[in-house]
N, C-alpha and C positions, 0 to 999 in steps of 0.2 A: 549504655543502651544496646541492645542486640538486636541486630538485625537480619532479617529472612529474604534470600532477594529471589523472586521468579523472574527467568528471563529467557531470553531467546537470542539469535543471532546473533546480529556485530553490536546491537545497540543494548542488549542485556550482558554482554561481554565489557565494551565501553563502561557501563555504570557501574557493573562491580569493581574492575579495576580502580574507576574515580573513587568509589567508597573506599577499599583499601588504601589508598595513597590516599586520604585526607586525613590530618593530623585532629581529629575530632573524636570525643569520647562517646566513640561507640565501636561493635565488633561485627562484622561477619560472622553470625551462629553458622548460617547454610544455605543450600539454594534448591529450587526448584528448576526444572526443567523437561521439556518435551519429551516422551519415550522416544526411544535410539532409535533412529534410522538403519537402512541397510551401507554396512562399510565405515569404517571411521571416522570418528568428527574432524571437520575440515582445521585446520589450524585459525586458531581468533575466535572460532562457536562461541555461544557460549559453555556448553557443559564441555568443551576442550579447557576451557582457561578454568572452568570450577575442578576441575582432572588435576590441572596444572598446578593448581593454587594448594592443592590437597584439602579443600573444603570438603564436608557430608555433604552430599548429594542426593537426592529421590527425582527420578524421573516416572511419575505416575501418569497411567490411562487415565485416570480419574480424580483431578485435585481435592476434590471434596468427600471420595472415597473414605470411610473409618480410619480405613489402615492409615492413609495418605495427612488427615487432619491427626491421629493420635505423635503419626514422624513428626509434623510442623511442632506441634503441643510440646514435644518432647525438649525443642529445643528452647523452649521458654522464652520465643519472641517477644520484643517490646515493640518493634515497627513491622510491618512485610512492606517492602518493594517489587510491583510489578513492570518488569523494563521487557519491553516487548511479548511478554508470555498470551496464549492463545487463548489459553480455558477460560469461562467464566467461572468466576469466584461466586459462593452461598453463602449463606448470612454466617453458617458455622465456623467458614472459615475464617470471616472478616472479624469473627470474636476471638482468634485466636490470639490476637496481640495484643496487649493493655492499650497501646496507641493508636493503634487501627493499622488501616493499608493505603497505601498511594500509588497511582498509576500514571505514568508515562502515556502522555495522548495526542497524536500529530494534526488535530486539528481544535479549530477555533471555539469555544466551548460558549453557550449552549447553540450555537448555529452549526456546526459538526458535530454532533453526536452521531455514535455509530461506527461501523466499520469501514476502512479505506479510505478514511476523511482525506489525505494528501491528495489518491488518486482521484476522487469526485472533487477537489479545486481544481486541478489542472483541467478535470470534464467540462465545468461550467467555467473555464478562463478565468479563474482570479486572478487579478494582480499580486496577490501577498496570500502569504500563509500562515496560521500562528502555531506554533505548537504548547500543550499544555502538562503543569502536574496540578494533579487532583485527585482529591480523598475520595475513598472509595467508598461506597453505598449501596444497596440492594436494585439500585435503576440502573440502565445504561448510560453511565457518562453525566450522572444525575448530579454525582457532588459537588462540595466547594469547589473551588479552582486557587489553588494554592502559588501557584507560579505561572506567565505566561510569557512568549518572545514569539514578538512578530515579525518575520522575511519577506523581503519584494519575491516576485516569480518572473522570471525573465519570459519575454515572446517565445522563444525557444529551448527554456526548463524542460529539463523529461523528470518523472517520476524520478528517476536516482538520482536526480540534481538536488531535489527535495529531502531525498533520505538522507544521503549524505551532509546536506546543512542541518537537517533533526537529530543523525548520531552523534555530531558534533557540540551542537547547544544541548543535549541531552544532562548528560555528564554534570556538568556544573549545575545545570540547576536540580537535579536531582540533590547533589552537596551542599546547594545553597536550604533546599526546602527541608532536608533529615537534619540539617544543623539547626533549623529553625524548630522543628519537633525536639530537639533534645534540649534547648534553650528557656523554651515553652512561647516566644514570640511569634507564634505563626499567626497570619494576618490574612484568612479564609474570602472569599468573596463567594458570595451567594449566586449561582445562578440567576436567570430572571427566566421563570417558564415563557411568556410569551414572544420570548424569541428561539427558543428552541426549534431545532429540525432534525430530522433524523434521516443518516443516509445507511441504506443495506449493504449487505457482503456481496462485491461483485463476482462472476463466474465465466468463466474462460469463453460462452458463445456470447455474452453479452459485448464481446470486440468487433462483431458480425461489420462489415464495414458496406453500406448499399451506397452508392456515389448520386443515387439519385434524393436519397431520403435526407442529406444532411449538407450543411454549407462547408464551403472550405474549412471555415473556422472550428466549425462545430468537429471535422475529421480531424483535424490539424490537433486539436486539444485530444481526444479518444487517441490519437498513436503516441501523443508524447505522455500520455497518465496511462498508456499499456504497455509500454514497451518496457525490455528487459527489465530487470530481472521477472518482471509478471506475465503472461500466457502472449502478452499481445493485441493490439487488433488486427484485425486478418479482413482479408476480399479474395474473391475468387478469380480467374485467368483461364480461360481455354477450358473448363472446370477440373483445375490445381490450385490448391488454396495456396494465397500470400500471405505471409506475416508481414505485417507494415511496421518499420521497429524507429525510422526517423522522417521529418518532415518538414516544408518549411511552407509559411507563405509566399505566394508569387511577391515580387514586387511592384508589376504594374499589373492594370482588369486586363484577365484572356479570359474570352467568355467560351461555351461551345457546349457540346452533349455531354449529359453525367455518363460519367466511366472511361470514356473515351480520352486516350493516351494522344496528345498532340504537339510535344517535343521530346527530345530525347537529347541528353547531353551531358555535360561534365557535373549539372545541380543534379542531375536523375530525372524523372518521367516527369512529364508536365500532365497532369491529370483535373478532368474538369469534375468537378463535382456539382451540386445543384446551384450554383451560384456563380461560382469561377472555377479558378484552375488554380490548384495548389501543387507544389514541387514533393513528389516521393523519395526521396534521396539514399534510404535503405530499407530492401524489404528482401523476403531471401523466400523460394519455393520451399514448403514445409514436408514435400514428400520426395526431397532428395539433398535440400539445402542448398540450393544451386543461387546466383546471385539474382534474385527479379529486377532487379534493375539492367540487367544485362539482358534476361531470356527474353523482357517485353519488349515488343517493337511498335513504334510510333504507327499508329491508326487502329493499336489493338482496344480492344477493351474490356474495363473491368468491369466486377459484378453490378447489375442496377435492379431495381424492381420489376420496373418495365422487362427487361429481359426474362427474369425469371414469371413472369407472366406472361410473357410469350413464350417462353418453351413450354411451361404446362399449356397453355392450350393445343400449340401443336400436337402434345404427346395426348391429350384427350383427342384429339382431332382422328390422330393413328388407330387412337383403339376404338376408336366409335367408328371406321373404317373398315377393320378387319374383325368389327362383329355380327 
């Protein structure tokens, strides 16, 4: 059986490696991969280790491109694996292998469909996370569900605590599920539409952090599902945006005004939100890098609505002044 793998990162890097080292009768034909960045692939990428390995290669603008579908065709695929890769795949492509295609997916199927499923569980506080393989079809996230493994999320999980346990369970069952195609034992489970959900592609302001709009909990979950390796959530200081990159719940109720900083100490800012006071423990100024946990001092405060609706009026106030 030959196999096409699209991938990306450490976790399309991980699966081919697994596929290589499994003693199973099939082959690496080739892979796909994101067009090149500026400056060299980082050591572990994945199109580093497809370099490495001396596999064909195609990194297409366009996977579904003529040129891009006749390269795949060329290779006489039986399976494609997509392990982290970005594009959506078209129906042409999905006909290119006698077997079809399967896709790597980090959340719960059909109740995560969509994009950033790990980081929308940490959003809405789940307990556990599941990650999924499943055959691919012309919906999003529409197919069977061929393989799945489910993870507790600790109170204080961050997004890379997540990734890190999906690149790991990744691997094997991608092994477990292409041995199962090449055996012909695969054991598909049907969707159930009516519990489908679909979550969007998040975007770098939707980290926007107002201390009055949301509970500690609610901040608490947005800094640990933004924070590194992703854009972040951010609040603003003195008007200097912060990135919020860790956080913790208080341990006993401190109540008092959203935004307003009212400890300072070796946990980091004790900061009240609209409910309590949650601890910031790292966040760093984004227009010099400086440590905000150190520049903010106790009675300062962060961004609220209330504020920013008091400075617009003020500044309506000036110009209806001076006209």
């Amino acid at each position: 059986m030959r196999i096409v793998v699209a991938g990306n990162k450490e976790r399309g890097a991980a699966c081919l490696r697994a596929l290589l080292a499994a003693a199973e009768p099939w082959e690496v034909a080739g892979a796909l991969a994101h067009p090149a960045g500026k400056g060299p692939e980082p050591p572990g990428s994945f199109a580093e280790t497809v370099f490495r390995l001396g596999l064909p290669l195609l990194r297409p603008a366009d996977v579904n491109d003529p040129a891009a579908l006749a390269w795949v065709r060329g290779l006489r695929p039986d399976l494609v694996v997509l392990a982290g890769y970005g594009q959506i795949v078209r129906r042409p492509f999905l006909e290119l292998a006698s077997r079809g295609c399967i896709n790597l997916h980090g959340g719960r199927l059909p109740q995560y469909r969509g994009s950033s499923p790990m980081n929308w569980a940490l959003i809405r506080g789940e307990k556990e996370f599941t990650v999924s393989v499943l055959q691919v079809d012309e919906g999003v996230d529409t197919g069977d569900v061929l393989a799945e493994r489910t993870f507790p999320i600790g109170p204080d999980d961050t997004i890379a605590d997540l990734q890190t346990t999906a690149n790991r369970a990744f691997p094997g069952m991608l092994v477990e599920v292409v041995g199962q195609v090449a055996a012909g034992t695969l054991r598909p489970r049907r969707q159930d539409e009516a519990e489908a959900a679909y979550f969007p592609l998040r975007f770098p302001d939707d980290g926007l952090i107002l201390w009055d709009l949301h509970t500690a909990e609610q901040i608490h979950n947005r800094i640990r599902a933004l924070t590194d390796p992703y854009p972040g959530a951010f609040t603003s200081w003195n008007g200097r945006r912060i990135k919020l990159l860790r956080s913790k719940l208080a341990g006993g109720i401190y109540h008092g005004e959203p935004g307003r900083v009212y400890r300072k100490g070796p946990q980091g800012l004790l900061v009240c939100a609209a409910d309590r006071c949650l601890w910031v423990s790292r966040a760093v100024v984004t227009d010099g890098g400086a440590d905000a946990v150190a520049a903010v001092a106790r009675y300062d405060k962060l961004a609220t609505v209330r504020d920013l609706a008091m400075a617009g009026l003020a500044a309506l106030s000036e110009r209806q002044a001076c006209a």
